[in-house]
C-alpha positions, 0 to 999 in steps of 0.5 A, a space after each residue: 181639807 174643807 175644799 176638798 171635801 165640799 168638791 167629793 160632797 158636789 161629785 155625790 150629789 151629781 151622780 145621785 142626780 144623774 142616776 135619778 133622772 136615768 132611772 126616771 126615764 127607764 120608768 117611763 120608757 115602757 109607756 112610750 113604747 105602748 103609746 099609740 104608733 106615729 103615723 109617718 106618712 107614706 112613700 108609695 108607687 101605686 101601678 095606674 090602668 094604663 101600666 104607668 105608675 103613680 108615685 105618692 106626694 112624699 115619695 116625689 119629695 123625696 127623689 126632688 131632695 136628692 136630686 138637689 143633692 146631686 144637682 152641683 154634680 150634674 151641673 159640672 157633668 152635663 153643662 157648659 160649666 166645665 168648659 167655662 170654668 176650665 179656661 176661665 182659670 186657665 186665663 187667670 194663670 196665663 196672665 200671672 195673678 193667682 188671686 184676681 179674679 177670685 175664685 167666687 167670681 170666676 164660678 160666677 161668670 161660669 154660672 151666669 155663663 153656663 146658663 146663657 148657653 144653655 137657655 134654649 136646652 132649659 127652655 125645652 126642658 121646660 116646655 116638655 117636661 115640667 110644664 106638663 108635668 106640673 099641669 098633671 098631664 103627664 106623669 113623674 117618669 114621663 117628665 124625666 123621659 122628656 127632660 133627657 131628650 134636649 140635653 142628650 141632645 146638647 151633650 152629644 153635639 160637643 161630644 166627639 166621635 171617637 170619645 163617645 165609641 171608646 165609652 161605647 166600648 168599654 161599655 161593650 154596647 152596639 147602639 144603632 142610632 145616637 138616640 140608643 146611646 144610654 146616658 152612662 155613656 154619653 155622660 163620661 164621653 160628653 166630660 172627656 171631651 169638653 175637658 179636651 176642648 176646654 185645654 185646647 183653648 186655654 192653650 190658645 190663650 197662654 200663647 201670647 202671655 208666654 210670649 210677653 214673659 219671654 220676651 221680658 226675660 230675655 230684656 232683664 237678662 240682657 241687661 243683667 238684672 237677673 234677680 229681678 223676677 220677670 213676673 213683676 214686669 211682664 203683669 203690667 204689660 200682660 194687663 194692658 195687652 188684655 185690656 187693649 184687645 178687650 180680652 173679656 168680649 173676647 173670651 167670653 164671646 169665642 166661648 159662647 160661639 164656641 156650643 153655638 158652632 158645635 
């Protein structure tokens, strides 16, 4: 009975505080609100002489943080990325471990690869729009103007024709030229077709996997060991095929020639 009285003794006094404190903060609550109002800076777009527009220092803060937002998206959709990744995962399954390399390392190599092949469109990027930009020679939208045209310009020398007209016209749109073409097209018809290429070549690569399990399959058949899984007998020839031919140089070689030659 003591104990049960010392706990309903402990439950008043905290909701005598709890009520306390809430109607100290309703007390002061008015002179928070008669305080003198926070100067938030501004997000302005003030018109130039010349027509052209000047966005404040928070307003391009603002558009560089969600642009970082949305920079894995635009890595995956207007890069080699999509490509190197898809065959790179595709090799790990041809020769038959899930895990090795891991999934870290593989973005990795994608990564590293990616902006390998796509040095030069970033080296332009570069020279014509954020060095100009950051010398204040040309203005925020100019810059982004400037940094479209190079890799406009990669997208549409690996997308395929047809991709590019099945977009067109589902976007019901007659461009004359390919400089015409929006990037709401070029975009969806640049990732149909690295997908298509990045399967045409996985397919090339599984061929002579198959093969090896093939083969070790008809051998364990032939010599009745059905219950021995082909898999673990074909990984150690299927690692030593690849380390014989130098698989790696190879992959990632035919990769890279792979944008050059487009």
């Amino acid at each position: 009975m003591a104990a049960g009285a010392g706990s309903s003794k402990s439950w008043v006094t905290l909701r005598f505080t709890s009520a306390t404190v809430f109607i100290i903060v309703l007390c002061f609550f008015p002179l928070v609100l008669q305080a003198a109002p926070l100067s938030l800076p501004a997000l302005t777009v003030q018109p130039g002489a010349n027509g052209e527009q000047t966005y404040s220092v928070n307003l391009q803060i603002l558009i560089f943080m969600t642009l970082l937002t949305v920079l894995p998206g635009m890595l995956m959709a207007m890069t080699a990325f999509t490509r190197i990744i898809i065959v790179l995962s595709i090799l790990r399954q041809a020769i038959g471990m899930a895990q090795t390399p891991t999934n870290q390392i593989l973005i990795g190599i994608a990564l590293f690869m990616t902006y390998f092949v796509m040095s030069p469109v970033f080296n332009k990027i570069n020279e014509t729009a954020v060095q100009p930009y950051l010398a204040e020679t040309i203005k925020f939208p100019q810059a982004l103007t400037n940094a479209q045209v190079p890799l406009r310009q990669f997208m549409l020398n690996q997308t395929r024709k047809n991709d590019l007209s099945l977009f067109e016209k589902f976007a019901q749109t007659n461009p004359a030229t390919l400089n015409d073409v929006p990037m709401s097209v070029v975009i969806p018809a640049f990732i149909t077709s690295e997908l298509k290429t990045a399967f045409q070549i996985g397919f090339i690569l599984f061929l002579p996997f198959l093969i090896i399990d093939m083969v070790v399959s008809s051998v364990l058949m032939a010599m009745g060991m059905m219950m021995l899984s082909p898999l673990i007998i074909s990984l150690p020839f299927k690692i030593m095929l690849f380390v014989m031919v130098d698989g790696w140089t190879l992959i990632l070689g035919s990769l890279a020639s792979s944008f050059a030659m487009s």
